[in-house]
C-alpha positions in Angstrom: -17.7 -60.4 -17.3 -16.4 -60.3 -13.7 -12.8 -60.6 -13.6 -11.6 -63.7 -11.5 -7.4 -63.9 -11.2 -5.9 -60.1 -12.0 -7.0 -56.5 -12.6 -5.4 -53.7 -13.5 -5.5 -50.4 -12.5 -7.0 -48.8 -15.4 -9.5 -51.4 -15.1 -10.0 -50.7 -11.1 -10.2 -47.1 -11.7 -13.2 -47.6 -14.9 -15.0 -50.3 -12.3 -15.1 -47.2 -9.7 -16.0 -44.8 -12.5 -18.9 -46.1 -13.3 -19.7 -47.4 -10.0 -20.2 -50.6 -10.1 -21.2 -53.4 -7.4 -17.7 -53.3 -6.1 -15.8 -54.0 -2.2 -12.1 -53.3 -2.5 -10.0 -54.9 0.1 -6.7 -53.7 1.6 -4.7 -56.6 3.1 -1.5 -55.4 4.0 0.2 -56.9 6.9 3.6 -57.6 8.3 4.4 -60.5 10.1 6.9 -59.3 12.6 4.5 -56.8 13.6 1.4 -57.5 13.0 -0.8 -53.9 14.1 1.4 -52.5 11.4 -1.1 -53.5 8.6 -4.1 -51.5 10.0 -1.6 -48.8 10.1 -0.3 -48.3 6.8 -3.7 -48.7 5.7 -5.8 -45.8 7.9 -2.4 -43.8 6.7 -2.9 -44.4 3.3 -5.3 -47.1 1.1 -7.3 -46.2 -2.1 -10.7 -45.0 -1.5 -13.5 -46.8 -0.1 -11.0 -50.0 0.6 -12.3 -51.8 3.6 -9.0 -53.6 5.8 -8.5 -57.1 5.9 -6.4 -58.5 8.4 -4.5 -61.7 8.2 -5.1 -62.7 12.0 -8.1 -61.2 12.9 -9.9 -61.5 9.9 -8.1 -64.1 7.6 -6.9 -66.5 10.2 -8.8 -68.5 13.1 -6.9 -67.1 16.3 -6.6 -64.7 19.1 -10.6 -64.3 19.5 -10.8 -60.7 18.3 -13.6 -59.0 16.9 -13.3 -57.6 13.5 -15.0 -55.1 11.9 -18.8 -54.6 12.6 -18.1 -56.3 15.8 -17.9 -59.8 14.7 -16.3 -62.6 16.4 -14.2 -64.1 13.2 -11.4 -65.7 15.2 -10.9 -67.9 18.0 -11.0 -71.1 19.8 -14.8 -71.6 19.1 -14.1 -70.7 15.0 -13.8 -74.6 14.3 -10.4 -73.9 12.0 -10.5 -75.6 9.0 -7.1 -76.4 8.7 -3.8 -76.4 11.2 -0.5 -74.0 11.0 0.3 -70.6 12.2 -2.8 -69.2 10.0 -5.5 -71.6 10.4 -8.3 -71.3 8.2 -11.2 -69.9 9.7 -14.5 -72.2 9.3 -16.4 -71.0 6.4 -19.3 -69.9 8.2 -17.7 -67.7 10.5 -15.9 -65.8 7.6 -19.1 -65.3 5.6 -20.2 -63.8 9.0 -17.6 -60.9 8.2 -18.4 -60.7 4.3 -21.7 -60.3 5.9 -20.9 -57.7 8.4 -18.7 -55.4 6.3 -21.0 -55.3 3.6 -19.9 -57.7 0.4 -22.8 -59.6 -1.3 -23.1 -62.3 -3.8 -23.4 -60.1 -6.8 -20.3 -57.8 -6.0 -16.9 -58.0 -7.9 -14.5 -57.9 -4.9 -10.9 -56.7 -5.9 -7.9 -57.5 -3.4 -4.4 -55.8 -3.0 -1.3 -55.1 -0.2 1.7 -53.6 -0.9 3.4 -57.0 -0.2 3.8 -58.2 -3.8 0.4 -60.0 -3.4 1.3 -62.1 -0.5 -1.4 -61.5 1.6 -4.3 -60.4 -0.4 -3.8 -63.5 -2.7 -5.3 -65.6 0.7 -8.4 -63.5 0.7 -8.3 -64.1 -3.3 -8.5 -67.7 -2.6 -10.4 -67.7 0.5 -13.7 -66.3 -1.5 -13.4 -69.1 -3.9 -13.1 -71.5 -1.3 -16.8 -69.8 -0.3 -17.9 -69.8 -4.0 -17.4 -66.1 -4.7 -15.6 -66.3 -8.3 -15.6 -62.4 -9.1 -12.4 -61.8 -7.5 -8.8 -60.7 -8.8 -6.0 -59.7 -7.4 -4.8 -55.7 -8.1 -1.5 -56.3 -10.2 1.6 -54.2 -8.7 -1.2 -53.4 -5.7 -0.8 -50.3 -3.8 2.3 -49.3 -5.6 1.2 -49.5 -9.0 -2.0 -47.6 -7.7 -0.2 -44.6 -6.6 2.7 -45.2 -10.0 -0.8 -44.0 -11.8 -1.6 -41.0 -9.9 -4.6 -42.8 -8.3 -6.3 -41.2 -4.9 -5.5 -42.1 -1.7 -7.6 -42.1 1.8 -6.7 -41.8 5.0 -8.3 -43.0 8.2 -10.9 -45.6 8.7 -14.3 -45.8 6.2 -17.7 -45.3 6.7 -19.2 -48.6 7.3 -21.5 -50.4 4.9 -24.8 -52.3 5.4 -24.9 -55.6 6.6 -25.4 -58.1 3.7 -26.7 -61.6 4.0 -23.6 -63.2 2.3 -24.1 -66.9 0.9 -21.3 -69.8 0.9 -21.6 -71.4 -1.9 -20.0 -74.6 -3.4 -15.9 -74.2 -3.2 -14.1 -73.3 -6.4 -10.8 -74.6 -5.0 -9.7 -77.4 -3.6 -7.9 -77.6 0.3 -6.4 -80.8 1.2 -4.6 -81.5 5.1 -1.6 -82.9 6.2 -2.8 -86.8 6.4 -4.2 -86.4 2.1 -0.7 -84.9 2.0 1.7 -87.5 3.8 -0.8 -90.5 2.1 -0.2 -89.4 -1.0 3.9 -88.4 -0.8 6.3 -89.8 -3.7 3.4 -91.2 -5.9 2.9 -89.7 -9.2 -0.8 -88.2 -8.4 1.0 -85.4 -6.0 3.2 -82.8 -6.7 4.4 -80.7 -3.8 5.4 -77.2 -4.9 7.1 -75.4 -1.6 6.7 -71.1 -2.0 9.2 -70.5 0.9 12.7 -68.7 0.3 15.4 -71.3 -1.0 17.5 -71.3 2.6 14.2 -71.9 4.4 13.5 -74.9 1.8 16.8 -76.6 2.4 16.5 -76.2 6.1 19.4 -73.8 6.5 17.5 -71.2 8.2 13.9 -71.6 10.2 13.1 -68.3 11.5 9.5 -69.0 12.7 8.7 -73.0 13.5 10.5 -75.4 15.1 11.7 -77.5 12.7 13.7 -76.9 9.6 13.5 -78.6 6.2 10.8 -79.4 4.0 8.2 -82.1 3.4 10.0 -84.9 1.5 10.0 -85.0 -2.2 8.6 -81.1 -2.4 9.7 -78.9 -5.3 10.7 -75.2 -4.1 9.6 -71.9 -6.1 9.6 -68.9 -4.1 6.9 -66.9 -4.3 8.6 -64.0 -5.6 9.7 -65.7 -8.4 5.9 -64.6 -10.0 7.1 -60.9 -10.0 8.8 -59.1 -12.5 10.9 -56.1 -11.4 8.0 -53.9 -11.6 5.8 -55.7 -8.9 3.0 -57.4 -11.4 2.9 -60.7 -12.4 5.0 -61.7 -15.1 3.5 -62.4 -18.7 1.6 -65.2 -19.0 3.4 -67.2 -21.4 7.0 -66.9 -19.4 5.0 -68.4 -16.1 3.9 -70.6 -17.9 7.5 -71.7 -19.4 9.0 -71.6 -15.6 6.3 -73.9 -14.4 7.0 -76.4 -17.1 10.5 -76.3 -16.5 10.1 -76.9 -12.9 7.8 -79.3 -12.7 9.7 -81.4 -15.7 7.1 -83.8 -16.6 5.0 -83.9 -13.9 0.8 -83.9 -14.5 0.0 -79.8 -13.4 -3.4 -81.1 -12.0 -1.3 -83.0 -9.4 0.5 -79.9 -7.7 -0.3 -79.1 -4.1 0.6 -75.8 -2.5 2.5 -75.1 0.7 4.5 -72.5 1.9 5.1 -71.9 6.2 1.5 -70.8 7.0 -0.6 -71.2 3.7 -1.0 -67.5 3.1 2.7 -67.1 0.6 1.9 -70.5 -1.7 -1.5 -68.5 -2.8 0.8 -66.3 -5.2 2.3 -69.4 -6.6 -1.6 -71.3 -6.9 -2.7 -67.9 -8.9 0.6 -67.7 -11.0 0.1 -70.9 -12.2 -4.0 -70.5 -13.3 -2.6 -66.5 -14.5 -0.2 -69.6 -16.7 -3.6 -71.6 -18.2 -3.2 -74.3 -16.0 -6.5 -75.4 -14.4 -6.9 -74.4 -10.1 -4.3 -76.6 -7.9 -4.7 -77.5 -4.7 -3.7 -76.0 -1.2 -2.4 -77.6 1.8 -3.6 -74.4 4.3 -1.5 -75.7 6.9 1.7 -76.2 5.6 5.4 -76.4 6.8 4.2 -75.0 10.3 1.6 -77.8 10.4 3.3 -80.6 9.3 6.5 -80.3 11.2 3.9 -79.6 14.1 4.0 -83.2 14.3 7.3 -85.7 14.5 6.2 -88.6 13.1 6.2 -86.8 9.7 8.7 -86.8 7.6 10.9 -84.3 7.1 13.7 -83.7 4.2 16.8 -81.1 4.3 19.2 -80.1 1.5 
């Protein structure tokens, strides 16, 4: 059975073992300085892991090639949704599953060293293309080197090109006018991932407005962590979620953070809970307030 939400490392380390059809992908990043993720990672990453980078690879923008010399981003990518990290079209990220070597049949496993932040968006991004065999690394690089596992340094050998499908989409993305049609009726719940000031509007570090869309519940997406970096037990997400949403239908949540990339570990918490896949609204705060006639709520 592939496995689709998390993996361990004990379970990573058999999959290598035997050597099964397996792409591991390091997605660590840092948003104040973005060329820092292709650092850490040719200074350290587990073996074999190819790099996945939130703006050249994960994000339509700047126009840069990424690996295998693919045009993933840029104004000709079409995005498929608005924000600071616009979704790439799905036929241009196939491109680079194509180019660096993932195929239909492989069990892709995803991890950072950012508490699953950014390699939850490449978790969801293949079920958006259909791939189902992906899971998240739980405690990711850290937990990985906690075990004694190997480390690499430097850049990979490339892989041969595959001829990577799309498939039908195993989650759901919804935009901002689904979003704003839909707000204070019972069918949508709007669960917010950003930091509490950030929510309130006390603080707006990166867009131009502060606040939050109106009615929006707020759970910070490292509220999923335990103190040693993995998701928490099952059972006690799924006891937070039902205290915070209070009565609300779980099928109804949509998930928003500032770009779309931090809500992922809040869309994966909850289906690590038993709740059925939510939705996500890709573009988020950065995309909504992108607009003033929207709404906008503080406090």
């Amino acid at each position: 059975m592939p496995y689709t939400l998390l993996i361990s490392v004990p379970e990573l380390q058999e999959l290598l073992h035997t050597h099964q059809r397996l792409m591991v992908f390091d997605c660590s990043f840092d948003l104040a300085t973005p060329s820092r993720g292709l650092a850490v990672y040719q200074h350290e990453h587990i073996p074999g892991a190819v790099h996945a980078d939130l703006d050249l690879n994960l994000s339509a923008r700047h126009g840069a090639p990424g690996p295998g010399g693919v045009l993933v981003a840029g104004a000709a990518d079409s995005p498929c949704s608005g924000g600071r990290h616009p979704l790439p079209n799905r036929e241009r990220f196939a491109m680079w599953l194509s180019a660096i070597g993932l195929a239909n049949d492989m069990q892709a496993v995803v991890y950072d060293r950012n508490g699953g932040n950014y390699c939850g968006r490449l978790w969801w991004m293949l079920k958006w293309l259909g791939h189902d065999a992906v899971a998240v690394l739980d405690g990711g690089l850290q937990a990985w080197q906690a075990a004694g596992g190997a480390l690499a340094s430097g850049d990979e050998p490339g892989h041969f090109q595959t001829n990577f499908e799309i498939r039908e989409p195993l989650r759901r993305l919804v935009d901002a006018q689904q979003v704003w049609q839909r707000l204070h009726q019972p069918g949508q719940t709007v669960l917010d991932a950003r930091a509490a000031p950030r929510y309130r509007g006390e603080i707006e570090p990166l867009d131009p407005v502060a606040g939050h869309i109106p009615g929006a519940l707020n759970r910070p997406f490292s509220d999923n962590l335990g103190a040693d970096g993995r998701f928490k037990p099952a059972a006690q997400l799924r006891a937070e979620f039902e205290q915070l949403l209070a009565g609300r239908d779980p099928a109804s949540v949509v998930h928003q953070c500032g770009s779309g990339v931090s809500a992922i570990p809040n869309l994966l918490a909850m289906e690590i809970a038993g709740y059925p896949p939510t939705a996500l609204y890709a573009g988020s705060w950065s995309d909504w307030c992108s607009d003033p006639a929207r709404p906008v709520e503080r406090g």
